[in-house]
VMD Tcl script that draws the C-alpha trace (Angstrom):
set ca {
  {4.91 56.40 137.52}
  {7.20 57.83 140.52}
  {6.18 56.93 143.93}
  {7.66 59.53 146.80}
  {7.92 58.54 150.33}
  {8.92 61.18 152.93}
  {9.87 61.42 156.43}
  {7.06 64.18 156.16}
  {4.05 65.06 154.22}
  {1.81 67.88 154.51}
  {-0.84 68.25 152.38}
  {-1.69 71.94 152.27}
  {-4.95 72.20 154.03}
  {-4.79 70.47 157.43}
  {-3.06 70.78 160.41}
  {-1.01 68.26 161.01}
  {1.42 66.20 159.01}
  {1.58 62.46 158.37}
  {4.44 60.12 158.68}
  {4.52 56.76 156.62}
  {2.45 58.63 153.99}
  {2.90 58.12 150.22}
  {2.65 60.49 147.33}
  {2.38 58.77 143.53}
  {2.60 61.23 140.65}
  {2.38 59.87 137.03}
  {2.12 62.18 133.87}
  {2.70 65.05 136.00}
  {-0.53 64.80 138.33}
  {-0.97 63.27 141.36}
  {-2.87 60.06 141.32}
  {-2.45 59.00 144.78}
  {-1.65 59.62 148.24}
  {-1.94 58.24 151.93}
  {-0.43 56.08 153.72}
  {2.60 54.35 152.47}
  {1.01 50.50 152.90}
  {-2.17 51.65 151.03}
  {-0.73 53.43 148.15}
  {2.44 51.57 147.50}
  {0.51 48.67 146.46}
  {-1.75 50.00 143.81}
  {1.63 51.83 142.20}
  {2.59 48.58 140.10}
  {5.45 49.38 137.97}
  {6.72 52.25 139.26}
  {9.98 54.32 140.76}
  {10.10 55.08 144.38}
  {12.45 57.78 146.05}
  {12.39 57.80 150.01}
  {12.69 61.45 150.25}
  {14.40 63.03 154.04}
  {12.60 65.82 154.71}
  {8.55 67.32 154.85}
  {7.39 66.92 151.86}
  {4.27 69.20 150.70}
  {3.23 71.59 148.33}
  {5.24 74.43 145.65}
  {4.62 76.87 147.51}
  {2.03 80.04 145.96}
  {3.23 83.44 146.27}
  {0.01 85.93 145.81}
  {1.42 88.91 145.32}
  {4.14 90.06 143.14}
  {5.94 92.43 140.31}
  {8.17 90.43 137.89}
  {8.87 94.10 136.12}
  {10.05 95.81 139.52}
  {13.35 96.24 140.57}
  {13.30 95.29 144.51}
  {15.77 97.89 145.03}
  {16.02 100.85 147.11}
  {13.52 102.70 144.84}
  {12.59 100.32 142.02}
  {10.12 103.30 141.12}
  {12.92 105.39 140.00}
  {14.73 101.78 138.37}
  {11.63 101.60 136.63}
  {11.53 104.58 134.36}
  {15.36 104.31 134.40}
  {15.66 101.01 132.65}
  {15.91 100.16 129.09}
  {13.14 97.86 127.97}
  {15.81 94.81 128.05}
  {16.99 95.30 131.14}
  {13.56 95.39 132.19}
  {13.16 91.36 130.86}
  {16.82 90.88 132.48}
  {15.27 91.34 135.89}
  {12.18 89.99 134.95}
  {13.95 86.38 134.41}
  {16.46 86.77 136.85}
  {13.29 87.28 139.57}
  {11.41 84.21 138.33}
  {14.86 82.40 139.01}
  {14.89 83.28 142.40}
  {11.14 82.54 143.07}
  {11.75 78.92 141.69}
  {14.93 78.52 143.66}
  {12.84 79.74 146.64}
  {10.18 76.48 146.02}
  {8.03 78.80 144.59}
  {5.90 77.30 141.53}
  {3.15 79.12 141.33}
  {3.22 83.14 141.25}
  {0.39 85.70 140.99}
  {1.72 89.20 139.42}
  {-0.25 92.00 140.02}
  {0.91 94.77 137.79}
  {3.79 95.81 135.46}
  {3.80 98.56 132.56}
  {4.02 97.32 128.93}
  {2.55 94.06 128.65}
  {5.82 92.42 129.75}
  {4.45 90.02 132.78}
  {1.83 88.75 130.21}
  {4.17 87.55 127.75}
  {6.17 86.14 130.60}
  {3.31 83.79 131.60}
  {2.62 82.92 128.00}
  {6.00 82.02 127.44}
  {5.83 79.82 130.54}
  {2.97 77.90 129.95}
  {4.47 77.86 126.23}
  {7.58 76.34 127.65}
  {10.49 78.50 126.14}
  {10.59 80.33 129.66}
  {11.68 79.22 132.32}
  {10.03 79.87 135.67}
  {6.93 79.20 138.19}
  {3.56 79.01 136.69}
  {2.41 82.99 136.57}
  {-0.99 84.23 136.12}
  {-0.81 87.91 135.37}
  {-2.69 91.16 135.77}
  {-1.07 92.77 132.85}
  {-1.36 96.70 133.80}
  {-3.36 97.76 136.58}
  {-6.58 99.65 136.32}
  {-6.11 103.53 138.25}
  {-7.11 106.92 138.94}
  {-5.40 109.47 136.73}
  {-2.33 110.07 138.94}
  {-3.46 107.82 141.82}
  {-1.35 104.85 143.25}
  {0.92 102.74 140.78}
  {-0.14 104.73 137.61}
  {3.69 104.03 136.57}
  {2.38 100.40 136.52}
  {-0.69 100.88 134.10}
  {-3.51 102.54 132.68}
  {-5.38 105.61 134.13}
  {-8.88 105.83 133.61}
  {-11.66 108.02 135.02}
  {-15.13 107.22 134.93}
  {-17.24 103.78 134.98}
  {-17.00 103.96 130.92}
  {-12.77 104.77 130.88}
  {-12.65 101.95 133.74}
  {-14.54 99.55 131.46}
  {-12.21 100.12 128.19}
  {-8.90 99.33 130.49}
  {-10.51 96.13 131.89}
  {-11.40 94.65 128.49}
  {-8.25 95.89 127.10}
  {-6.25 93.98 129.16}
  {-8.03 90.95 128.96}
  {-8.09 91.43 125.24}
  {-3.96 91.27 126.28}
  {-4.27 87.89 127.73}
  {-4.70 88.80 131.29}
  {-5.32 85.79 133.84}
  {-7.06 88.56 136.25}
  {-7.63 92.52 136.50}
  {-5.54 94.55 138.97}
  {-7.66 97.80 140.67}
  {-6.41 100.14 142.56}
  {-9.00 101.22 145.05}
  {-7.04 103.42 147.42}
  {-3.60 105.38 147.65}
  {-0.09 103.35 148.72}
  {3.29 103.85 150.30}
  {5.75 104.08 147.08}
  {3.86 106.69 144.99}
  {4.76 109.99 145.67}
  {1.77 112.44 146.70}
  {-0.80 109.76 147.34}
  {-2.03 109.24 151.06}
  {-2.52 105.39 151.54}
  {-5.93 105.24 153.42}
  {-7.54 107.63 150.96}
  {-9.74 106.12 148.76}
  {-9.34 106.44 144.92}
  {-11.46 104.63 142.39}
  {-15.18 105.94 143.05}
  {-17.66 102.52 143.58}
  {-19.01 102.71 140.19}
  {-15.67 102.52 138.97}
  {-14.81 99.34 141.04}
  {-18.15 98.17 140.50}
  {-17.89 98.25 136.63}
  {-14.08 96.78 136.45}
  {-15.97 93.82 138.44}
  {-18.34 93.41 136.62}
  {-16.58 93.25 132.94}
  {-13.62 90.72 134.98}
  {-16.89 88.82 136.00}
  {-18.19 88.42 132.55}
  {-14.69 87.20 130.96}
  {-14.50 84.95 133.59}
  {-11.47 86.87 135.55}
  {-11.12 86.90 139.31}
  {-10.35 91.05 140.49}
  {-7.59 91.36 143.08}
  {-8.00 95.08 144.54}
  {-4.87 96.98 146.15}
  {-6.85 98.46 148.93}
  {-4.96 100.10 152.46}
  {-7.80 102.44 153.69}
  {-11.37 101.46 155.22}
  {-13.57 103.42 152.70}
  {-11.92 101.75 149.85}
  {-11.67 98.37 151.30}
  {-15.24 98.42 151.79}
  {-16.09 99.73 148.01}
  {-13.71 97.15 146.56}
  {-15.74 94.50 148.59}
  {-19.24 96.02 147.46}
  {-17.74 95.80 144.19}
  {-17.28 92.70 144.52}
  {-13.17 91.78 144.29}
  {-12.37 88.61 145.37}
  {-8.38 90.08 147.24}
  {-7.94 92.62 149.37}
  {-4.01 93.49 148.90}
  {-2.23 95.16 151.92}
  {-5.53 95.92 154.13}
  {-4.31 98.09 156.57}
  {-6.91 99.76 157.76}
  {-9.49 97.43 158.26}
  {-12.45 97.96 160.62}
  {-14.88 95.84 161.60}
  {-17.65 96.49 159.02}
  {-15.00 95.71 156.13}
  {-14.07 92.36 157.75}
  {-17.37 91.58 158.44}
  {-17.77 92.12 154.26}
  {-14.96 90.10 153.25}
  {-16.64 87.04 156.22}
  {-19.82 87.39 154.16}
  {-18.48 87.44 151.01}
  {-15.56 85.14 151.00}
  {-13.09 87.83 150.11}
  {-9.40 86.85 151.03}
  {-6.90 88.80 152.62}
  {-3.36 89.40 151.22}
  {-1.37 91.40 153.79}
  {2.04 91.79 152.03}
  {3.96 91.80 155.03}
  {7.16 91.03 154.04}
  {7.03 94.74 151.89}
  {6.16 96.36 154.74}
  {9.06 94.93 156.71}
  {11.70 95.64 153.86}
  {10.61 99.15 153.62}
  {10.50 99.94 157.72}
  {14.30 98.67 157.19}
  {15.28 100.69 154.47}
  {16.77 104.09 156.47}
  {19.88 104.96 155.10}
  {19.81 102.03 152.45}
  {18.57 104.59 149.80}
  {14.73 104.47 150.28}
  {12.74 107.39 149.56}
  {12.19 109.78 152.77}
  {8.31 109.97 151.48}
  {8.22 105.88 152.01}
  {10.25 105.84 154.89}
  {7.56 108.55 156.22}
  {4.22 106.31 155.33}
  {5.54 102.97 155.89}
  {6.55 103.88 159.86}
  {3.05 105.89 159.71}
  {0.55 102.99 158.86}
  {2.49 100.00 160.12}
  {1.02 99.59 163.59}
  {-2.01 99.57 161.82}
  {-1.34 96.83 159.44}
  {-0.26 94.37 161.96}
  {-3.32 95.13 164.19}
  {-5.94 94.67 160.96}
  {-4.23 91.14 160.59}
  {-5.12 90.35 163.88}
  {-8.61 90.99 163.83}
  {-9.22 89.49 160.48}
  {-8.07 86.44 161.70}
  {-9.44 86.20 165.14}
  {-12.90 86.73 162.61}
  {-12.01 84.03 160.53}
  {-11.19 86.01 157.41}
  {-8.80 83.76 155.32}
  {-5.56 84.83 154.86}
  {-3.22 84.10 151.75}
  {0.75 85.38 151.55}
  {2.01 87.70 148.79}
  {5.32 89.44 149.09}
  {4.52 92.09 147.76}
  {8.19 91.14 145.37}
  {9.98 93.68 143.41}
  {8.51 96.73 146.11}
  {12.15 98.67 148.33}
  {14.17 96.07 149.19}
  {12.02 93.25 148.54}
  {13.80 90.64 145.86}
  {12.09 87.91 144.56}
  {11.75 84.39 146.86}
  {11.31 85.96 150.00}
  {7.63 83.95 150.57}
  {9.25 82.39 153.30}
  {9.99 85.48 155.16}
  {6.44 86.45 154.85}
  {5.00 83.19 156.48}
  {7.29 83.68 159.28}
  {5.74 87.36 159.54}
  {2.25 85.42 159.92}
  {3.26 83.47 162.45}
  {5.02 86.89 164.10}
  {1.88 88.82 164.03}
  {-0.50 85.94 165.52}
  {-0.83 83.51 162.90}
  {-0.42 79.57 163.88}
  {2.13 77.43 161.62}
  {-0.40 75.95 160.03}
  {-2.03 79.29 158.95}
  {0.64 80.36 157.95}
  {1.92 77.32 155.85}
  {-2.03 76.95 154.33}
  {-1.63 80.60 153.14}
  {1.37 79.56 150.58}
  {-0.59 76.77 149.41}
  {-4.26 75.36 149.63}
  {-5.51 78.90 150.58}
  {-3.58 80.82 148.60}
  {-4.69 78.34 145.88}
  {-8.23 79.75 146.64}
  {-7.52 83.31 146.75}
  {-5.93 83.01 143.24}
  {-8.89 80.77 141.74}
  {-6.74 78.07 141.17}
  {-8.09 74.45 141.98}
  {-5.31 72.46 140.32}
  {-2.21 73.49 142.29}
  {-1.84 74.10 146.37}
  {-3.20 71.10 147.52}
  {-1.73 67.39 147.32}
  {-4.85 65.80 146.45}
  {-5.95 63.02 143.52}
  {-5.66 65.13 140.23}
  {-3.84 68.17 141.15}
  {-0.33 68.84 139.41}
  {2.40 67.30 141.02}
  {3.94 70.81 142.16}
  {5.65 69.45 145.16}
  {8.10 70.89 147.25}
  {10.71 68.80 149.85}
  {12.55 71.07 152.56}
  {14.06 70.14 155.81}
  {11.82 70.05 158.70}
  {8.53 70.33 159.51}
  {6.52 73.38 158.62}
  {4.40 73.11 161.37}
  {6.90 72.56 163.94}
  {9.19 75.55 162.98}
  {7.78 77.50 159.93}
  {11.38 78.89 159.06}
  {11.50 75.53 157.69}
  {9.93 76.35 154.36}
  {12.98 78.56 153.73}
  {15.27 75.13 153.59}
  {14.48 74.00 150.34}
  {15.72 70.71 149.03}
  {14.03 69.97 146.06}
  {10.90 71.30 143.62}
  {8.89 69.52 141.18}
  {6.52 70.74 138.53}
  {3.98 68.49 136.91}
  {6.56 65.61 138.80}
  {9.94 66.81 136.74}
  {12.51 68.10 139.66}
  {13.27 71.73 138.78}
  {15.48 73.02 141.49}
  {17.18 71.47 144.53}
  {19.58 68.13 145.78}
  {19.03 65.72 143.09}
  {16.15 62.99 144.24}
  {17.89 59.37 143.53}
  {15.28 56.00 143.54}
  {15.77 52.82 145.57}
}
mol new
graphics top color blue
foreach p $ca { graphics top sphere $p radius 0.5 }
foreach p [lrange $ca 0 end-1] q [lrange $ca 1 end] { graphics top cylinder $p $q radius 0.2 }
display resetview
């Protein structure tokens, strides 16, 4: 039984932190927490560590691609690479999101089946990383957005087969692709794609196999058939009016803006990026930051996702993309609640994100407050999974 005592805690849901609090964490869960003269106490024989620093969370990136590149045109690096190199980068970028206090990661897409052995490996324990659910290959429109990351299939039938084949695969969720997106060539992002019977029967075979749908979805028309569909993320949401975030109010939908992406790619001119991304990204990006706005002034809940492995995007850059919250109108605590109890949610995870009685003792201790100064969550000291320290300044006891 460890007992840790920070300057700090935060617990990932409210919005304020709590000095003279108390965390105790035995076979890898948390079994208690509050303040220090309560808990201490009931902790018997046990190891404490007076930590210096906020402690809180791992931190929950949404949005990911273990088997991109995050280079200049990981497209290109993509059909380039040799299948090993492809794991090389895969491993290296789980590295860096574990470094980053990362320690839970949602991947959204990759060609061959590679994220999915990834995460089995990982919850094996002969790879090391973050915990990573996986979306195996995404589910698109014969040459529509990110077919270089999966399976093309026309028709409510075709869209069926891909669904259950990847969770046949082992997928942890299914990956649509409702509209077009910046770094395929010849697609217009606000155009929608998949028709609604196609979204509407990849929803309702994730549904059945018990698998949450996480829809990439830029333009109005197929925001708004994703949500009809009934997909429980909207990724990027550009273009959102105010029927669509009226749907995902009613329906409980949560937003994934991928900021950070957006970001790397308006910074990429001269650094190699594609003149076709270059073009869309500066097109669309006003947009994006004023779709954000609304959604949260309606009380749409909002999750982070770097969109990792996109132009110039590496791996552990969740961070960056709080800060971008806070940038476009978010509060620190927003902002901090979308890397952990709320992005907890929008992955359908209810043992991680949260420091609360029973949860795994994924904990993260940086330097700062959060809440004060969000850049904080980018001054990582230490990270635990299931209570072992991982990464970081080693943690010594009284």
């Amino acid at each position: 039984m460890n007992v840790y005592v920070p300057t700090n805690l935060y617990d990932g849901e409210q919005a304020v932190s709590h000095e003279g609090y108390a965390l105790v964490e035995e076979g890898g869960r948390i079994v208690a927490v509050g303040p220090e003269s309560d808990v201490v106490p009931k902790a018997g024989n046990s190891t404490r560590f007076r930590l210096d620093g906020t402690l809180m969370p791992g931190l929950i990136d949404c949005h990911t691609h273990v088997s991109l590149s995050g280079g200049s045109n990981p497209v290109a690096d993509l059909k380039a690479d040799s299948p090993t190199r492809r794991v090389v980068r895969a491993l290296a970028a789980l590295a860096a999101q574990r470094r980053a206090g990362v320690t839970t990661i949602r991947d959204v897409g990759g060609p061959g089946g590679l994220d999915l052995e990834l995460a089995r490996g990982i919850r094996e324990g002969w790879v090391v990383g973050p915990r990573m659910l996986a979306a195996g290959e995404v589910i698109c429109i014969t040459g529509g957005h990110a077919c270089f990351l999966g399976i093309e299939a026309d028709g409510a039938d075709a869209v069926r087969r891909a669904v259950r084949s990847q969770i046949k695969a082992g997928a942890d969720l299914v990956k649509v692709i409702a509209t077009g997106g910046v770094i395929t060539p010849g697609v217009e992002p606000g155009a929608a794609q998949m028709t609604p019977e196609e979204l509407s029967a990849a929803c309702t075979e994730a549904k059945k196999a018990g698998r949450l749908v996480a829809a990439h979805a830029q333009g109005a028309q197929g925001i708004r058939d994703a949500l009809l569909a009934g997909v429980h993320t909207i990724e990027h949401g550009f273009y959102l009016d105010t029927e669509t975030i009226g749907l995902m109010v009613a329906r409980g939908a949560v937003l994934v803006p991928t900021f950070a992406a957006a970001e790397a790619m308006l910074d990429g001119e001269g650094r190699g990026v594609p003149q076709y991304m270059l073009d869309k990204i500066r097109r669309i990006s006003g947009a994006h930051v004023k779709s954000f706005r609304a959604a949260l002034a309606a009380g749409v809940e909002v999750a982070c996702g770097t969109d990792a492995g996109t132009p110039l995007n590496p791996h552990g850059r969740l961070s960056r993309e709080a800060a971008l919250f806070v940038a476009h109108g978010a509060s620190p605590a927003q902002a901090c609640r979308g890397c952990t109890g709320a992005a907890a949610r929008a992955i359908g995870r209810d043992d991680v994100g949260v420091l609360q009685v029973g949860r795994r003792a994924d904990l993260l201790l940086i330097a700062g407050n959060p809440l004060d100064d969000v850049e904080a969550l980018s001054r990582v000291r230490a990270v635990f999974m299931d209570g072992l320290q991982v990464e970081g300044e080693v943690c010594r006891s009284d």
